[in-house]
C-alpha positions in Angstrom: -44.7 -4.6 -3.2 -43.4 -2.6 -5.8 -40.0 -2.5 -7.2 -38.2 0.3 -8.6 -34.5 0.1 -10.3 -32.4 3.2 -11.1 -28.7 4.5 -11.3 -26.8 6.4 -9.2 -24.9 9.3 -10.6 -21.9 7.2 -10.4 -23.6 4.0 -11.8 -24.1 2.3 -8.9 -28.0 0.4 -8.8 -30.2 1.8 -6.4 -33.8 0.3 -5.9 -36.6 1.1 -4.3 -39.4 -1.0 -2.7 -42.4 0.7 -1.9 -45.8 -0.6 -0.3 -48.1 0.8 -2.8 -47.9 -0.1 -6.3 -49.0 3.4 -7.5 -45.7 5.3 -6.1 -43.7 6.5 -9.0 -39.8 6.8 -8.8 -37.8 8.9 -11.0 -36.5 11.4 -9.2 -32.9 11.5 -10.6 -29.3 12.3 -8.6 -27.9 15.0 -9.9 -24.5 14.9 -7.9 -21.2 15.4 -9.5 -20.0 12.5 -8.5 -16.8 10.3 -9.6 -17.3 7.1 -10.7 -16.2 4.3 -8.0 -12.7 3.2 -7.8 -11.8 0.2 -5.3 -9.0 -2.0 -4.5 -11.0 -4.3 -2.6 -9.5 -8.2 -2.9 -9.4 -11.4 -1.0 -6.9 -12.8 0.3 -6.5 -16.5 1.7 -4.8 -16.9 5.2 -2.9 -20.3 4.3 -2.9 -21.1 8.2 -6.4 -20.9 8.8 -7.8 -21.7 5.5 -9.6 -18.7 5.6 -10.2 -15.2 3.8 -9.5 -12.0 4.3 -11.0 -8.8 1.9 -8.7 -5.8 1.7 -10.1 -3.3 1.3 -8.3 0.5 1.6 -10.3 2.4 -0.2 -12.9 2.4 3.2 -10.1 4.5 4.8 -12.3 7.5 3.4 -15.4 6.0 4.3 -18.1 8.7 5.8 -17.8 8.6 9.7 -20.5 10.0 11.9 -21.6 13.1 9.9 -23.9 15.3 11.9 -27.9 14.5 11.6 -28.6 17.5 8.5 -25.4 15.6 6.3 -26.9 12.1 6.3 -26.3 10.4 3.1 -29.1 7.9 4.0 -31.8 10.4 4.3 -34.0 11.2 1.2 -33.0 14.0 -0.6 -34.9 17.4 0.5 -34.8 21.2 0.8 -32.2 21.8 -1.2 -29.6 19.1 0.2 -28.7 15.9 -1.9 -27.8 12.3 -0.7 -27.3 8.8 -1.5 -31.5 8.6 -1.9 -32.6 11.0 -5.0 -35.9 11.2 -3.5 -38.0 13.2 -1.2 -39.4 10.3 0.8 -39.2 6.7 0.6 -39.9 3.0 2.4 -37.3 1.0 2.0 -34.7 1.5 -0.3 -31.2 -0.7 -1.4 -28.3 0.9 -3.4 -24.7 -0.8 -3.7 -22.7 0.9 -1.2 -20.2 3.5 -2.1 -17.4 2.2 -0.5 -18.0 -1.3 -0.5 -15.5 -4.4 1.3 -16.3 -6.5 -1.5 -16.6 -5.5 -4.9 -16.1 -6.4 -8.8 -14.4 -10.4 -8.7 -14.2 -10.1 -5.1 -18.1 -10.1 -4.4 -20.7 -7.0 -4.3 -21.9 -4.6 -1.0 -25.6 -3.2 -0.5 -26.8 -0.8 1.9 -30.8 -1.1 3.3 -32.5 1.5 4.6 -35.2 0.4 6.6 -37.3 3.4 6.7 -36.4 7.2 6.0 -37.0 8.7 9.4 -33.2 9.4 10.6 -34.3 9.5 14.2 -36.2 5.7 14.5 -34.8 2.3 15.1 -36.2 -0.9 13.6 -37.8 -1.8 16.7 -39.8 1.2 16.3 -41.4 0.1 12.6 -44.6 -0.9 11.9 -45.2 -4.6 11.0 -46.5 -3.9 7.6 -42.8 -2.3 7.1 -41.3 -4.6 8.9 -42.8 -7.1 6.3 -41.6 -4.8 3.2 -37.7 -5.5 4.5 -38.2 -8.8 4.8 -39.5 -8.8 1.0 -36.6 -6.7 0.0 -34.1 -9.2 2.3 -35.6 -12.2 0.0 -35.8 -10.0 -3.0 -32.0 -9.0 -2.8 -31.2 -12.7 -1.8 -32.7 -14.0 -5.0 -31.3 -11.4 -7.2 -27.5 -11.9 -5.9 -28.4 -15.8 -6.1 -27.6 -15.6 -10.0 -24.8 -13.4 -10.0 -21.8 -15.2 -11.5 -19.1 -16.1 -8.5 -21.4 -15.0 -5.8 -21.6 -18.2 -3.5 -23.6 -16.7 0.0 -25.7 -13.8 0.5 -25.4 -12.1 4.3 -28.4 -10.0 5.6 -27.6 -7.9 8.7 -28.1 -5.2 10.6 -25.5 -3.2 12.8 -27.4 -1.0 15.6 -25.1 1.8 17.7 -21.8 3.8 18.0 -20.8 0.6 20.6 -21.2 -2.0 17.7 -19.1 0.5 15.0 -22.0 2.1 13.4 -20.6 5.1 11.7 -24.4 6.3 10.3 -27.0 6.5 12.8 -29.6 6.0 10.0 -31.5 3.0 10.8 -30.1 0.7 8.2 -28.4 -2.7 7.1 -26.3 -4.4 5.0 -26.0 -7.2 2.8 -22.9 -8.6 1.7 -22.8 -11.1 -0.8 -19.4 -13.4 -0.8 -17.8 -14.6 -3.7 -16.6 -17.7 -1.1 -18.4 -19.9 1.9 -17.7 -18.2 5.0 -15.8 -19.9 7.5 -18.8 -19.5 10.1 -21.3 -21.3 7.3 -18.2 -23.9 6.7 -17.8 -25.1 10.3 -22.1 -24.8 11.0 -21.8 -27.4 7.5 -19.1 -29.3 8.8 -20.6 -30.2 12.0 -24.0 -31.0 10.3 -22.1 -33.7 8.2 -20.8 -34.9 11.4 -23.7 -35.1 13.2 -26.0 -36.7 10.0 -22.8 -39.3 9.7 -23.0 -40.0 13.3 -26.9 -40.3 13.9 -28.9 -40.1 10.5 -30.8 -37.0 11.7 -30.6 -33.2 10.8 -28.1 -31.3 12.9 -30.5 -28.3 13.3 -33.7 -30.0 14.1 -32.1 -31.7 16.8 -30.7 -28.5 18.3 -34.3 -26.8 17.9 -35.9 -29.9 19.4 -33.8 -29.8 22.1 -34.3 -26.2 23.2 -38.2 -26.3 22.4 -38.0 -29.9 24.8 -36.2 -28.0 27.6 -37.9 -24.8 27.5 -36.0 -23.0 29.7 -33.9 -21.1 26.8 -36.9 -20.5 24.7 -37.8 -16.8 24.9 -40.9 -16.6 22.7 -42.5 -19.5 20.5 -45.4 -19.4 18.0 -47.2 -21.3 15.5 -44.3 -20.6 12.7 -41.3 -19.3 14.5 -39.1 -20.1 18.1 -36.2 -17.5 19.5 -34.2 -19.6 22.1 -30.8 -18.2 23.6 -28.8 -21.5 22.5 -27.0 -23.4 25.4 -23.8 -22.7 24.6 -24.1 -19.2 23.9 -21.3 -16.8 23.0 -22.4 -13.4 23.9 -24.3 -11.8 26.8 -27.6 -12.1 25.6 -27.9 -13.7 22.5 -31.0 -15.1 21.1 -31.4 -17.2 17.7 -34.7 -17.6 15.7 -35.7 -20.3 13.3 -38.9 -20.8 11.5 -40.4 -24.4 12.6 -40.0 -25.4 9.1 -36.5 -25.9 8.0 -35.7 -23.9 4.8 -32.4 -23.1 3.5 -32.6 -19.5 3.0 -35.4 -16.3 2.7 -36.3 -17.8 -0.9 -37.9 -20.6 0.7 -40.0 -19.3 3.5 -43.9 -19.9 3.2 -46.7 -17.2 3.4 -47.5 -18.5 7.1 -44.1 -18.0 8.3 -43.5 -14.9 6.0 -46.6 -13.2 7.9 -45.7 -14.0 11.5 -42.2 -13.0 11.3 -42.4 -8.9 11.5 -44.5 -9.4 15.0 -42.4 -11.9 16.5 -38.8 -10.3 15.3 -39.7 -7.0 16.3 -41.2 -8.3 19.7 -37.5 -9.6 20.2 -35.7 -6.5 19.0 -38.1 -4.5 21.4 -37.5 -6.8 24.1 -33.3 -6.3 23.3 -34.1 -2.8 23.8 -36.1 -3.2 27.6 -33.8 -5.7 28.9 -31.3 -2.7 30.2 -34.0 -0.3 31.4 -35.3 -2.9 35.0 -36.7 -2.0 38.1 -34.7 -1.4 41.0 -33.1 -4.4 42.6 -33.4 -6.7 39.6 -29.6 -7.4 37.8 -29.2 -4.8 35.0 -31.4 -2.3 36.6 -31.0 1.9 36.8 -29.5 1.5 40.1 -26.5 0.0 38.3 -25.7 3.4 36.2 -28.1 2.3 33.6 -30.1 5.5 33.7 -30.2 7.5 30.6 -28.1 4.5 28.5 -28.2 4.7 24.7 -30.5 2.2 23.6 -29.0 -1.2 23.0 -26.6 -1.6 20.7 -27.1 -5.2 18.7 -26.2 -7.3 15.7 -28.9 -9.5 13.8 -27.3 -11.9 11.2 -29.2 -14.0 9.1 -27.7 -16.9 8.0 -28.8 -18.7 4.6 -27.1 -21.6 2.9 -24.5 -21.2 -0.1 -25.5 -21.2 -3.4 -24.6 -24.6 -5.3 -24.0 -26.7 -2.7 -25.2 -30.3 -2.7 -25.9 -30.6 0.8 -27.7 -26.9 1.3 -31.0 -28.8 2.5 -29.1 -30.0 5.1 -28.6 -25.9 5.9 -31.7 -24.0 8.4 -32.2 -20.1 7.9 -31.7 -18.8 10.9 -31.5 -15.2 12.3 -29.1 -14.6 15.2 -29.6 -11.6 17.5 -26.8 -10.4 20.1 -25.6 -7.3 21.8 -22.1 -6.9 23.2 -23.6 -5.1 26.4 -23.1 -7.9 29.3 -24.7 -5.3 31.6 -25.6 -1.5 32.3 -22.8 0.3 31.6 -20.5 -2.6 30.7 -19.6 -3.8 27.4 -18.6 -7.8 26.6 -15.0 -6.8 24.6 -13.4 -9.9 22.6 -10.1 -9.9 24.2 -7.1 -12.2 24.8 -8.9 -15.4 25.0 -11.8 -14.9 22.1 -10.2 -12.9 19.6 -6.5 -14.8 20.5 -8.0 -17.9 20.4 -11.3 -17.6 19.4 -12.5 -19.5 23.0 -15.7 -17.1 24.4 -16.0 -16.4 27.7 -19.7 -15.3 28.8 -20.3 -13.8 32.2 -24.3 -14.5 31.5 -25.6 -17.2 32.2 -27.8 -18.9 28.8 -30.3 -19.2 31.6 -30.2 -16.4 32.7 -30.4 -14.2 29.9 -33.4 -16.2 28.4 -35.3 -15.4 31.9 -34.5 -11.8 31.3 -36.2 -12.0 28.0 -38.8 -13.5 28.6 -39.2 -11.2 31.7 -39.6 -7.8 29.8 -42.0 -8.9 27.1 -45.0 -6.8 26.2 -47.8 -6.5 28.6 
């Protein structure tokens, strides 16, 4: 991999990482742009104990721009974007109009490839394996930036989610605080190490590699398992067999598996709408021509500085809010009130499905 750094017309760091080591990058952007203002701060909800980023400046955000205005696309035939290139593999920049910023904590876009029209399912595993490099890469470097306490790697896919580019792309957000998701995962891991001397997250990954029935797809470094008590529709996690506390820390072994096993899953997420007829899901339930499906995949590494972040397992959660074909799981009165799920799919169920529409 090779790793290119440069500035933004504005000031903000772009960098490029690129398969070959003989690519040069210097192409420069040439846009008149202003430099970046925000107003983005975090607030602290003194009932719940968590925070809150304000951020107003996103009001002016770009929103679904046709395909030929794409600011994630290289820069070509006369037309300038976010990319000062012609071509490129993978590329991070810090995002124009960022939630967190300055004090409050820092915003990067990824773009996964440059082709507008694919998906990440549709990447090859050698690029597949460049993201994950620039994933750790990004990790690493946001690890020593003063205040930053937890880097988030994720990946928004379709209009249904809130995508506003339909560039195949990411995020990564890195937080000046612990998120309250990490805090409670923490909490209950001190719990559970208090109560029986063992690791929290082993025992939830032996359990599910015991019982089998969740486990869609297991191999020699990684296991994806819809989890027993699962929030959303279909909703698989994945965890390397050996427990590491963030990207930084993942062997070659595993580091080489992972682009065929996650983008097995992610193709899998995108058959498990498109059945045959008679089976649950299937075209006869108005699923016939349905925009491919729209997901999140959050990976989620330990804090920075933390005493107990051994204790912490990377692990990459994959979910769509599609319950069905032509039906979307909304977070109404009971989850987003009171923040009690309430799945119509069956764990079972779903990890059946999975498993169902793997490659031939």
């Amino acid at each position: 991999m090779k790793k290119t750094s440069t500035r933004l017309a504005d000031g903000r760091e772009l960098v490029y990482y690129d398969a070959r080591d003989d690519v040069v990058r210097d192409a420069v952007d040439r846009r008149p742009l202003d430099p970046i203002s925000t107003t983005s701060e975090i607030r602290r909800d003194p009932l719940l104990g968590d925070s809150v980023a304000i951020a107003s400046h996103r009001q002016g955000r770009t929103y679904h721009p046709p395909a030929d205005e794409c600011p994630l696309c290289p820069s070509r035939d006369g037309r300038r974007s976010e990319i000062p290139d012609e071509d490129y593999d993978v590329v991070v920049f810090e995002n124009r109009f960022p939630s967190l910023a300055g004090d409050a904590g820092r915003c990067e876009v990824v773009c996964f490839t440059s082709d507008h029209d694919a998906s990440f399912a549709d990447l090859t595993e050698d690029r597949a394996a460049l993201v994950l490099e620039a994933w750790t890469d990004r990790t690493a470097e946001l690890a020593e930036v003063p205040g930053v306490r937890q880097v988030f790697c994720f990946e928004n896919r379709g209009a249904e989610i809130g995508v506003t580019l339909g560039h195949p792309h990411g995020q990564i957000y890195a937080y000046p605080f612990t998120t309250p998701r990490t805090a409670l995962m923490q909490r209950s891991a001190a719990a559970h190490r208090s109560a029986t001397g063992r690791n929290l997250f082993d025992d939830v990954v032996g359990r599910e590699r015991a019982e089998a029935e969740r486990v869609v797809l297991e191999t020699g470094e990684w296991v994806a398992f819809v989890p027993y008590a699962a929030h959303w529709p279909y909703e698989v996690h994945l965890y390397p067999k050996r427990r590491v506390p963030d990207l930084r820390a993942l062997d070659d072994a595993a580091r080489t598996e992972f682009p065929r096993v996650y983008l097995e899953l992610l193709r899998r997420f995108d058959r498990i709408f498109d059945a045959p007829a008679g089976v649950p899901g299937g075209p006869e339930q108005e699923g016939r021509g349905e925009s491919p499906t729209p997901y999140i995949a959050a990976w989620h590494q330990a804090p920075f500085g933390d005493p107990e972040r051994d204790e912490f397992a990377l692990h990459l959660e994959l979910f769509t809010i599609r319950r069905t074909s032509g039906k979307l799981k909304f977070l109404a009165g009971s989850e987003s009130g009171m923040s009690v799920f309430i799945n119509d799919v069956p764990p079972e169920a779903a990890a059946r499905r999975l498993r169902e529409v793997a490659t031939k």
